[in-house]
N, C-alpha and C positions, 0 to 999 in steps of 0.2 A: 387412510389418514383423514380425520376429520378438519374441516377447514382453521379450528383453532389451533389445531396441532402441527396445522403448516406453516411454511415462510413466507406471509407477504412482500413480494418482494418490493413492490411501490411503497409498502407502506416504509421497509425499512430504508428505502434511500429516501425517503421523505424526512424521516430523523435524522437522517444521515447529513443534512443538508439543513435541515435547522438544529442553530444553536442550540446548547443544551439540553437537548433531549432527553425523554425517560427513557430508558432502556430495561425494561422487566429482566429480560435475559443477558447476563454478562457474555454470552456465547455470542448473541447475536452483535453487539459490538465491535468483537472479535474478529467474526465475519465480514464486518462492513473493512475494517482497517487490514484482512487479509484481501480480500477483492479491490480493496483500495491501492494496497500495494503493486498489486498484479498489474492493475491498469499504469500506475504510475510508472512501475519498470518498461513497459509496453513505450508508453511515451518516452521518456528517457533515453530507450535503445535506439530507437528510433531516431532521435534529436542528434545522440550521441555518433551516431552514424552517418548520416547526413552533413555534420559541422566539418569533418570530421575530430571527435577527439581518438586520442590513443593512450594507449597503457593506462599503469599506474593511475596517473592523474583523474582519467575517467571513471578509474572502478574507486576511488577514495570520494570522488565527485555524488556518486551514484549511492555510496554508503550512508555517506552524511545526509543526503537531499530528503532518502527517505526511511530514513534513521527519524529526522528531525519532524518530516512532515507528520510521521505518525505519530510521535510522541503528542507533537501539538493538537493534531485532529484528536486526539484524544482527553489530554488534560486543557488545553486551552478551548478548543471549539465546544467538546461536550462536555468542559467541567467535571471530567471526572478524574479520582486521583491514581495517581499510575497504581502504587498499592493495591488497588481493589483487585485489580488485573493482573495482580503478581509482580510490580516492580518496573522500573525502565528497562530491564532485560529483558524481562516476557514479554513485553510491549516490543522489542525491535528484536525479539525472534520470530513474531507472528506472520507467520508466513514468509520470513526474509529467504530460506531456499529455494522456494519455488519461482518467486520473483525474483529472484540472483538470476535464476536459469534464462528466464523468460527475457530478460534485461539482458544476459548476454547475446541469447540469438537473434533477438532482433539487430541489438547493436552491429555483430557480425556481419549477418545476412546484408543490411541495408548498407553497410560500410562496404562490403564486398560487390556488391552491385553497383554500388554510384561509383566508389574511386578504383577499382580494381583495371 
């Protein structure tokens, strides 16, 4: 794979992190807000574990947080409009199962560690 062909990955948290960005590749945006997810559930479970929260409350907590955060890192931070990306749906599908998962184990694991 030739170096243009590949993912800088500096370069794209560097858009990532400034405002409106160009973004040549609608994939790669995509990218950023599923890796952004990931991390965010990561922190979350974590927090969520720790405070401790429970049930309900926390997984509607955890829906909305990063429901919201992506829609904004997307239309508000990069100016772009959710449409382009398929809608506010496809925008809070991108990657929301894997970061559910990821969101719960930490949550478990550190709640089960500290107050257990």
């Amino acid at each position: 794979m030739s170096k243009s062909q590949g993912v800088n990955i500096s370069e794209t948290f560097k858009k990532a992190i400034i405002k409106n960005s160009t973004w040549e590749d609608k994939d790669e945006l995509l990218d950023v807000l599923y890796w952004g997810r990931q991390i965010l559930a990561l922190i979350l479970g974590i927090t969520w574990g720790i405070i401790p929260f429970k049930g309900l409350l926390g997984l509607v907590a955890y829906v909305g947080i990063t429901t919201y955060t992506g829609q904004m890192f997307v239309t508000e931070w990069q100016g772009k409009d959710d449409e382009e990306y398929g809608g506010f749906w496809e925008l809070a599908k991108e990657g929301f199962g894997t970061a559910f998962a990821t969101f719960m184990v930490s949550w478990i694991t550190v709640h089960s560690l500290i107050h257990a």
